[in-house]
GUVORO-62978 format. One line per field, with one value per residue (C-alpha): residue in one letter; z, y, x. Coordinates in pm, whole numbers. Example, Ala and Ser with C-alpha at 12.3 -4.5 7.8 and 13.67 -1.06 7.14 Angstrom:
REM residues 2
type <- c(a	s)
zz <- c(780	714)
yy <- c(-450	-106)
xx <- c(1230	1367)
REM end
This chain:
REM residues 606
type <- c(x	x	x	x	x	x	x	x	x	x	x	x	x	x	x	x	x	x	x	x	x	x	x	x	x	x	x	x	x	x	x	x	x	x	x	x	x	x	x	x	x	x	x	x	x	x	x	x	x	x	x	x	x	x	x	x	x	x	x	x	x	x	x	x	x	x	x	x	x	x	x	x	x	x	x	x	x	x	x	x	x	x	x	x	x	x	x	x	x	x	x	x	x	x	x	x	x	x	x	x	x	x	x	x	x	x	x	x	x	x	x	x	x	x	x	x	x	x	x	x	x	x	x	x	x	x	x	x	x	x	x	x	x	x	x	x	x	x	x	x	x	x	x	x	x	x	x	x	x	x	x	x	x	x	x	x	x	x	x	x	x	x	x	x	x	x	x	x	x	x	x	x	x	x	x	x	x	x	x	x	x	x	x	x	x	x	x	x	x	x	x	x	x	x	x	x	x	x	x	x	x	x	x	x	x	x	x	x	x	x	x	x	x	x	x	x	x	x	x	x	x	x	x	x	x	x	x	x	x	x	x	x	x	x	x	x	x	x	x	x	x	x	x	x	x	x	x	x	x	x	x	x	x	x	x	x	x	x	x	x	x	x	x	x	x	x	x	x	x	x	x	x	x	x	x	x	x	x	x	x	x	x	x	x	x	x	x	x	x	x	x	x	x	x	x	x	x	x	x	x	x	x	x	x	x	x	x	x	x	x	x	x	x	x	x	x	x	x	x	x	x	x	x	x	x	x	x	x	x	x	x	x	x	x	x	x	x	x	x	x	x	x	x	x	x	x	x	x	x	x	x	x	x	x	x	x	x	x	x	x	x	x	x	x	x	x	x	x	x	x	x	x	x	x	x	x	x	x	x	x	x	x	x	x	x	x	x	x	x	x	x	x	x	x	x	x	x	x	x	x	x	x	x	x	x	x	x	x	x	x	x	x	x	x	x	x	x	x	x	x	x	x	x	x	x	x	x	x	x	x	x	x	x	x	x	x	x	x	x	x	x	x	x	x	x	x	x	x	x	x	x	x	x	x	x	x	x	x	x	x	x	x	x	x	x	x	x	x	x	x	x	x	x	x	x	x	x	x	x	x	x	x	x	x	x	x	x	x	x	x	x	x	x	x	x	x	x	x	x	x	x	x	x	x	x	x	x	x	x	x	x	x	x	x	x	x	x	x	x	x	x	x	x	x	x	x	x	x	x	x	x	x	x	x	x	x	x	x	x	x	x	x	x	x	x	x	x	x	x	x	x	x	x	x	x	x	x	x	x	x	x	x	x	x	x	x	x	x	x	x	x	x	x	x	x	x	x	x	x	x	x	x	x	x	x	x	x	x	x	x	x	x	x	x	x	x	x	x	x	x	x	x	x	x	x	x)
zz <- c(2100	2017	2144	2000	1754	1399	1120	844	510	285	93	330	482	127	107	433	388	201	544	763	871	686	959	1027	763	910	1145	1552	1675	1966	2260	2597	2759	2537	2497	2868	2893	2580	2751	3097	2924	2770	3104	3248	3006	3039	3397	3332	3557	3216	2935	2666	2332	2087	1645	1466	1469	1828	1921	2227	2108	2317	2453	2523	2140	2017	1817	1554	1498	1604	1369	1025	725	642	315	493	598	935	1191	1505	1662	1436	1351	1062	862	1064	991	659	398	214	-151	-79	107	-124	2	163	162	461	747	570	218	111	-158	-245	-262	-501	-769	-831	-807	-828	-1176	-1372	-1773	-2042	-2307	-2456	-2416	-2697	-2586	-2279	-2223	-2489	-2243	-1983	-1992	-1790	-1865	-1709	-1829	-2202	-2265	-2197	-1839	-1755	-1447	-1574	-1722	-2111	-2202	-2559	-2688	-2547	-2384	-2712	-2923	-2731	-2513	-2191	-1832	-1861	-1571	-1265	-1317	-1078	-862	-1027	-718	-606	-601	-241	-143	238	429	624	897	641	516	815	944	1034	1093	742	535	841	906	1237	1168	1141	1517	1559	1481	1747	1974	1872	1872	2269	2325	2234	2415	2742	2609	2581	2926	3118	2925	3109	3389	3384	3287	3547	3853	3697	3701	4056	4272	4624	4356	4553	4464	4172	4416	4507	4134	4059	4296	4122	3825	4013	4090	3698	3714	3972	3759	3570	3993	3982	4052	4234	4061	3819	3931	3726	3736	3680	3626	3364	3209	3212	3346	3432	3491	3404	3719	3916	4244	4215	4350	4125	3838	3494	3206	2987	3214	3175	2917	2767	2442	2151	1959	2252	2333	2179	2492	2385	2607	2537	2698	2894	2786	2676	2542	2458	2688	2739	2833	2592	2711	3090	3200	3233	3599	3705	3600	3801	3457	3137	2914	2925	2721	2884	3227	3015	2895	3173	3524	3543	3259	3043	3308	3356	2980	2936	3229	3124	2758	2946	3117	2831	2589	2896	3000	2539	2603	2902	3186	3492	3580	3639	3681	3933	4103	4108	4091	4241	4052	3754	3805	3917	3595	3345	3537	3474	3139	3084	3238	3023	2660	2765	2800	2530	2295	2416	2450	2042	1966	2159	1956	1595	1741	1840	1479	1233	1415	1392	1755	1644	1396	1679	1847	1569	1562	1263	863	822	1105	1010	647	642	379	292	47	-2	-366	-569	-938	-1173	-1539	-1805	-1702	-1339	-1169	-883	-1029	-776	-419	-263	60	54	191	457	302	626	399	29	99	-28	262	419	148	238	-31	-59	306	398	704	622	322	101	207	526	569	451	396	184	24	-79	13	116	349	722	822	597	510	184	-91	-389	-448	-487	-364	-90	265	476	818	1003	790	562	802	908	512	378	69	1	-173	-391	-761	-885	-1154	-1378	-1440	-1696	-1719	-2000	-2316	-2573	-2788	-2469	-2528	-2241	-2341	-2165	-2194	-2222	-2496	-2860	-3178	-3476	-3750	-4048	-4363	-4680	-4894	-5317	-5504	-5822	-6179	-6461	-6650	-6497	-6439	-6817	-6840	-6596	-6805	-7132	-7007	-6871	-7189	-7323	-7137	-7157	-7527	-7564	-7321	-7530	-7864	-7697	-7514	-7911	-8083	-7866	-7803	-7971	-7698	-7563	-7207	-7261	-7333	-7046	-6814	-6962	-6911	-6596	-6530	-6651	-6384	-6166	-6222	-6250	-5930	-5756	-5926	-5806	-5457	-5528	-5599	-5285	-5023	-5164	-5172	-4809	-4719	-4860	-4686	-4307	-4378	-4465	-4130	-3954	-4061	-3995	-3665	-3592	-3693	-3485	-3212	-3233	-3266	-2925	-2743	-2902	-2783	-2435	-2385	-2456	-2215	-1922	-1958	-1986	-1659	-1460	-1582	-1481	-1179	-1096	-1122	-885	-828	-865	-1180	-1325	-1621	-1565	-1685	-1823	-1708	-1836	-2174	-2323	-2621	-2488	-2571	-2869	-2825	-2930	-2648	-2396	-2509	-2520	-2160	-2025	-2184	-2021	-1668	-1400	-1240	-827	-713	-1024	-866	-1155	-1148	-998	-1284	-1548	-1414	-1441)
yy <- c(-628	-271	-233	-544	-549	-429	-648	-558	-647	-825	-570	-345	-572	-611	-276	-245	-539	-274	-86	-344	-488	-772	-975	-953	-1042	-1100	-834	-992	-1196	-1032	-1179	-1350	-1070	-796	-1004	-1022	-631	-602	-822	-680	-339	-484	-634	-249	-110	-303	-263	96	167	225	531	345	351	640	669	880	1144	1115	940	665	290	68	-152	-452	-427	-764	-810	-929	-609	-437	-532	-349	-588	-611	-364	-88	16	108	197	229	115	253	176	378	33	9	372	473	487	821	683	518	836	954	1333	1249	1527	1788	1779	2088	1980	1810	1847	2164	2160	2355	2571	2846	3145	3396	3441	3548	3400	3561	3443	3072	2925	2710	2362	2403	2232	2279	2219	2439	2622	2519	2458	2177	1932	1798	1751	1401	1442	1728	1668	1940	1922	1846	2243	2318	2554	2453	2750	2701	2827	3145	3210	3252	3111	2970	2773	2826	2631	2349	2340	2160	1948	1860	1533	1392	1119	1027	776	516	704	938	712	614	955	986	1327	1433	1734	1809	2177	2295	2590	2327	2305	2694	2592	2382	2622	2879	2644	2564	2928	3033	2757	2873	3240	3065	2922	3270	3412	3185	3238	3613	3609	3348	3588	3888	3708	3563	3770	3549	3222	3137	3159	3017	2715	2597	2658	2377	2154	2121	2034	1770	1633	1556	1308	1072	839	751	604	222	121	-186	-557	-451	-505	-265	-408	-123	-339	-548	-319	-497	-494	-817	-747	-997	-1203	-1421	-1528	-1947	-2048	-1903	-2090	-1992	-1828	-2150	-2364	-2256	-2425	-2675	-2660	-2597	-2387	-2150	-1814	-1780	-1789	-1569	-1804	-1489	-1191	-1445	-1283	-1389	-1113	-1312	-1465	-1875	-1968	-1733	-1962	-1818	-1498	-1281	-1144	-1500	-1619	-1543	-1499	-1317	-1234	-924	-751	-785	-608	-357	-232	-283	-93	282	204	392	648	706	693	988	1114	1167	1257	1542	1656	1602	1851	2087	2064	2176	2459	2584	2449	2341	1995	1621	1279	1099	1440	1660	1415	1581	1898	1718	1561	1908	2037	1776	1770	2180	2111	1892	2072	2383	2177	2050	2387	2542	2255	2346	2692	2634	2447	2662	2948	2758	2657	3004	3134	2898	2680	2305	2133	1921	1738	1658	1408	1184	872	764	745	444	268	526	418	121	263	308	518	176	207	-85	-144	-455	-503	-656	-1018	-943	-980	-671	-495	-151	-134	-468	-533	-785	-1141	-1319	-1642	-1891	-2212	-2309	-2585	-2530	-2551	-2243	-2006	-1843	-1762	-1523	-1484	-1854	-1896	-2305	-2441	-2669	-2984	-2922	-3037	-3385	-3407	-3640	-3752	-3431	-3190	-2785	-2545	-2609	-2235	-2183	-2514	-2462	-2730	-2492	-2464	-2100	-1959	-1679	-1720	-1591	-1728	-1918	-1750	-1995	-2276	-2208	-2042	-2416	-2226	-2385	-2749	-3018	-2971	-3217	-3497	-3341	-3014	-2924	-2853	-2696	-2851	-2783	-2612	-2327	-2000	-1737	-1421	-1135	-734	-751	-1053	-830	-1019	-924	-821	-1051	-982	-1082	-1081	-1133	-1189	-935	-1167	-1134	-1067	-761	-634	-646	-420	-175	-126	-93	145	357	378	464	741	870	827	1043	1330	1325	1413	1596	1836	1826	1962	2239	2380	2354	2568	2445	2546	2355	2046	2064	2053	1723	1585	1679	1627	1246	1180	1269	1064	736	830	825	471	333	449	355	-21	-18	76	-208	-461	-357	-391	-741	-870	-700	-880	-1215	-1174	-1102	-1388	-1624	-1495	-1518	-1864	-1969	-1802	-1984	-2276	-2251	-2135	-2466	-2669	-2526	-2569	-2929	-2928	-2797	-3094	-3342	-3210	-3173	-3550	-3632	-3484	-3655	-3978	-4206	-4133	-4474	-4537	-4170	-4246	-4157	-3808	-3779	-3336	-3335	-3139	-3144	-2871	-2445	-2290	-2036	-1685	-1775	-2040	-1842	-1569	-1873	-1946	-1617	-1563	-1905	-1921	-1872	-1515	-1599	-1267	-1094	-942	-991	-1409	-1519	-1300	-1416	-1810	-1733)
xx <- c(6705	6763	7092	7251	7585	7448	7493	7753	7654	7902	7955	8090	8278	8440	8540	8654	8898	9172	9155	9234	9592	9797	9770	9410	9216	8861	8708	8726	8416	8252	8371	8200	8256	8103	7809	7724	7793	7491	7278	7328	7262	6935	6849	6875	6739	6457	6407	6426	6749	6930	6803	6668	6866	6808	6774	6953	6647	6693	6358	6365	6328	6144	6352	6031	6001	6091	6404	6262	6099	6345	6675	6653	6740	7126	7045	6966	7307	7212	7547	7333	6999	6642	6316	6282	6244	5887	5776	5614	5841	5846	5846	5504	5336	5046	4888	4576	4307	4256	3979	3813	3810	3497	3263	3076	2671	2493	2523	2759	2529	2811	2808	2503	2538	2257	2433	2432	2837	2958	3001	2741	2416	2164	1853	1944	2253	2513	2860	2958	2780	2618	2260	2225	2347	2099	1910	1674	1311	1336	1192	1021	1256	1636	1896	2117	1820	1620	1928	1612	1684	2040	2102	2381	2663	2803	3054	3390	3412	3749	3915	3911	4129	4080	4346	4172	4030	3919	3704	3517	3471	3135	3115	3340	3123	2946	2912	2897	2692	2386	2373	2307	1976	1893	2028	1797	1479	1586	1659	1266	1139	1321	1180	846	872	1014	667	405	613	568	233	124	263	75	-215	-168	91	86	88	430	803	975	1121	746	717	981	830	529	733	866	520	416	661	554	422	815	868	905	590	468	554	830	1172	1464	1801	2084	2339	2120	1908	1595	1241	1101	703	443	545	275	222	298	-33	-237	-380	-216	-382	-323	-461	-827	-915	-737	-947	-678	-937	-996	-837	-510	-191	124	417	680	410	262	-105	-449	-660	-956	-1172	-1078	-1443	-1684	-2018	-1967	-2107	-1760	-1864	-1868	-1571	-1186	-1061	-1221	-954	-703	-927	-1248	-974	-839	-1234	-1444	-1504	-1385	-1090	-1270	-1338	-966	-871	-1066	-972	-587	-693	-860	-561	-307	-549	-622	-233	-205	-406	-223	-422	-167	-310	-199	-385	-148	-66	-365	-670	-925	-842	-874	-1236	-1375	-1225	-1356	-1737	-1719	-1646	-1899	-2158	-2054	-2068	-2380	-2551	-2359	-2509	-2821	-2870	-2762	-3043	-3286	-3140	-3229	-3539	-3661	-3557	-3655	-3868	-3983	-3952	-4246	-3992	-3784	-3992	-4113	-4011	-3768	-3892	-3820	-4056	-4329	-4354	-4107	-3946	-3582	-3366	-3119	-3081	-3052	-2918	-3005	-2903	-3100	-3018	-3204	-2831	-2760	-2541	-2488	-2674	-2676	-2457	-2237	-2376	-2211	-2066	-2137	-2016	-1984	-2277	-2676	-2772	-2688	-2846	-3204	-3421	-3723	-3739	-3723	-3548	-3502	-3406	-3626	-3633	-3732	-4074	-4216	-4602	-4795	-4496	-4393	-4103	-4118	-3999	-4057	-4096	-4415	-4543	-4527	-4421	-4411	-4017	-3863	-4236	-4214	-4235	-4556	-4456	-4717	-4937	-4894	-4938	-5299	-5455	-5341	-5258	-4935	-5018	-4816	-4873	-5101	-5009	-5338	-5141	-5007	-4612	-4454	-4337	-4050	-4341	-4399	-4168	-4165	-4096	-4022	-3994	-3632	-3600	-3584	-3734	-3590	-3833	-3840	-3674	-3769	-3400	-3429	-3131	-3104	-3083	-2856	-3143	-3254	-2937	-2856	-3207	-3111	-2843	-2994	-3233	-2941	-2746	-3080	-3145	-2789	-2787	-3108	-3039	-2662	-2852	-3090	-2821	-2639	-2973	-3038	-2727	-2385	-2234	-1871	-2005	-2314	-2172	-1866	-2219	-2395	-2030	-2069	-2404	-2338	-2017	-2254	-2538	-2300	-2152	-2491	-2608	-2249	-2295	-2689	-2560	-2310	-2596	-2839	-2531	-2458	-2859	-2873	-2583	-2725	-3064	-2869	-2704	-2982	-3195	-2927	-2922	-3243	-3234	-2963	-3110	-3450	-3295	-3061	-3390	-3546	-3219	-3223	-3586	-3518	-3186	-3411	-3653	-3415	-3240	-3559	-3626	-3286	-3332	-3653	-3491	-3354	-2973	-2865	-3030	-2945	-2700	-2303	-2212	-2575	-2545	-2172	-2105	-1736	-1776	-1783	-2116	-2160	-2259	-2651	-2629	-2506	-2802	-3052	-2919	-2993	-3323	-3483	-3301	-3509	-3453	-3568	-3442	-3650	-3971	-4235	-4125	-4438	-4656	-4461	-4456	-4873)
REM end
């Protein structure tokens, strides 16, 4: 209630108490019948038959606000109806920041500095900032020291402090100058436009007016028109499309395989084809895929490439609008590239010749011969060149070897095992087809042969022997000669030097001469020291090495044994080895494992 009684503080009402009459010593309650007249007043007020009540800056009050809201607090000494107890208060206003101010980009390029500024940046320059907040490159020689390139300095940005629509501005710093430029990109492609325009009725006069003009405009865009089966709701916003009649048979009910074509429930599609053993003519349904790349799809895919890169290059044409147009257009064109491709090559022909090249058949079915380069190291391993095989499973049986197209143990004869496409029960031989069926040459090793001991070394090219060295350790006895004999021979070229000259100069040279010489037998002594120990090393070397060749040899017949043996009676773990090889293993390993992919194998197994 805005037009109720105010309420006097105490305070007041203590002062006021001097004022009033000895025999009235409280102020009057409001009667019954002042309190119908307020709410009667309140009542009009409301209904807007009575002017609403008024502050003391002379602003209307509301009189639906609530009272509540409404009555100020019994401190603020109020004699009439306000609301200044709801407004901002002006202790608490803080100055907020204008619409305009915002911070500045850039540098200050006003002011040109060449000289270096005590207390500026020693990198670069500037003023306003120290040289561990420079933002520029660390240079060589700093601004504070050559005085060369001082940088601009920043803006002193002002201190911005926004109310709360200030802070959710979305536009605040925007300059409005920014849009000029999109006006003047729109204004040169009208200019652009009125251009072709110009230059089309030069070119044809009687082409028609500019409303027929327009029209044709309004033809490109005949295919945006709803077009059959999709149904836009306004009101909705969406497109339903997808939709099919209720008797046909869905996509999903094809096959009913879980491992055949994948069905998307939320597009409704199946790209692949649900039965991939049927011919896809036959069948009502072959995938979306096999739809979307078959018949004259293609066709018209090119077909509207055409016209988008002939409509680029200025050529007034349409696919939905202007079909015909359009295939005359693209057949012309074709028909053109073709003879401009050819009259080319009759050109090169006619200069330089060699039409004869032209029809022979390819190189590589006239000497079967191909430039595929291939790389191995010393081990016999591809190491550059070979394509990557297809991995069809991690079993044995899937890997073909020297042109086998079964695997061994596919042919049983006489007890023995081989390869079924060639007959031939020599493991890791090559294959010769049916060849090899009909020559008989493929047979079972006899049990009269031969096979190769721990005592049998094959050696190849690539395996190095190291030549032998024969090391002798020095004695103490001959090491006590070498020195006598030294001191000998220094003691007589010392007298001898004495006797024949008693020059100063002279004997400054023997000194010299002497340094010398020990210098050379101490480096003499290092060098054989240094020999001794690189023969040591090498023998022991060579000795470890022979040995892991021995101890390999010996592992390679135990495993073929083991091998050879009955599984069930094979011992547990017997080809299980707990300890990691040394380096002269691991050498001894590569030496004697059999290389099938080497080329000179079946020479060497010889």
């Amino acid at each position: 209630m805005a037009g109720g009684a105010s309420r006097v503080p105490i305070s007041m009402l203590l002062q006021d108490k001097s004022s009033l009459p000895e025999d009235d010593e409280e102020p009057k309650k409001q009667s019954r019948e002042d309190w119908r007249k307020a709410k009667e007043l309140e009542e009009a007020r409301k209904a807007g038959t009575a002017p609403a009540a008024v502050d003391e800056e002379g602003k209307d009050i509301n009189p639906h606000i609530p009272q509540y809201i409404s009555s100020a607090p019994w401190y603020y000494n109020t004699a009439g109806p306000t609301l200044k107890h709801q407004r901002p208060q002006d202790d608490r206003k803080k100055e907020v920041s204008g619409i305009d101010e915002w911070y500045r980009r850039g540098v200050d390029t006003t002011k040109v500095v060449t000289k270096f500024r005590k207390g500026a940046c020693e990198n670069c320059g500037a003023v306003t900032h120290k040289k561990r907040d420079c933002m520029e490159r660390p240079r060589k020689v700093g601004a504070k020291f050559n005085g060369a390139k001082i940088a601009h300095d920043e803006f002193v940005q002002p201190k911005i402090t926004s109310d709360y629509d200030g802070k959710r501005d979305r536009w605040a710093g925007y300059d409005p100058a920014n849009h000029r430029e999109i006006v003047e990109e729109y204004q040169k492609i009208e200019q652009a436009k009125r251009e072709l325009r110009a230059q089309k009725l030069k070119e044809n006069p009687d082409g028609g007016t500019d409303e027929e003009a327009d029209e044709d405009d309004e033809d490109k865009y005949v295919d945006e028109v709803d077009m059959p089966g999709t149904k836009v709701d306004s009101k909705q916003r969406i497109t339903v499309r997808n939709l099919r009649i209720r008797e046909d048979t869905a996509k999903y009910l094809r096959n009913l395989d879980p491992n055949s074509a994948y069905y998307d429930p939320k597009t409704r599609s199946m790209r692949d084809n649900p039965n991939p053993n049927l011919n896809p003519e036959e069948t009502d349904f072959a995938g979306e895929n096999f739809v979307r790349y078959s018949g004259d799809i293609q066709k018209h895919a090119q077909a509207q490439l055409f016209a988008w890169e002939a409509h680029g290059k200025g050529v007034d044409v349409h696919v939905l609008a202007e079909p015909t147009k359009l295939e005359l257009l693209q057949k012309e064109y074709e028909k053109k590239k073709d003879q401009f491709k050819d009259d080319v090559k009759n050109t090169v022909l006619d200069r330089y010749g060699g039409e004869e090249h032209l029809k022979v058949p390819p190189r590589a079915l006239l000497l079967a011969q191909t430039e595929h380069y291939v790389e191995y190291n010393r081990f016999g391993k591809v190491v550059k060149g070979e394509d990557k095989p297809i991995i069809r499973s991690q079993y044995e049986e899937d890997v073909f070897t020297n042109n086998h197209t079964s695997v061994w143990g596919s042919f049983w004869k006489d007890g023995v095992w081989g390869y079924k496409c060639c007959e031939s029960t020599i493991k890791n031989s090559y294959c010769v087809g049916d060849n090899g069926k009909t020559s008989g040459l493929a047979r079972p090793p006899m049990d009269s042969e031969p096979i190769a001991g721990p005592s049998k070394i094959v050696t190849s090219d690539y395996q190095r022997e190291l030549p032998p060295v024969v090391t002798q350790k020095p004695t103490k006895k001959d090491s006590d000669d070498k020195e006598d004999e030294e001191s000998g021979s220094s003691s007589s070229s010392s007298s001898s030097s004495e006797s024949s000259s008693d020059s100063e100069e002279e004997r400054k040279k023997s000194k010299k001469s002497k340094k010398k010489r020990k210098k050379e037998k101490r480096r003499q002594k290092r060098e054989e020291k240094k020999r001794q120990k690189q023969a040591e090393k090498s023998a022991k070397v060579k000795d470890k090495l022979q040995l892991a060749l021995m101890a390999e040899e010996e592992h390679q017949r135990r495993a073929g044994e083991l091998l050879k043996m009955d599984e069930r009676k094979r011992p547990y773990n017997s080809m299980f080895e707990a300890k990691a090889p040394t380096e002269e293993q691991m050498e001894a390993y590569q030496m004697k494992r059999r290389r099938d992919e080497d080329p000179m194998l079946q020479f060497m197994d010889k």
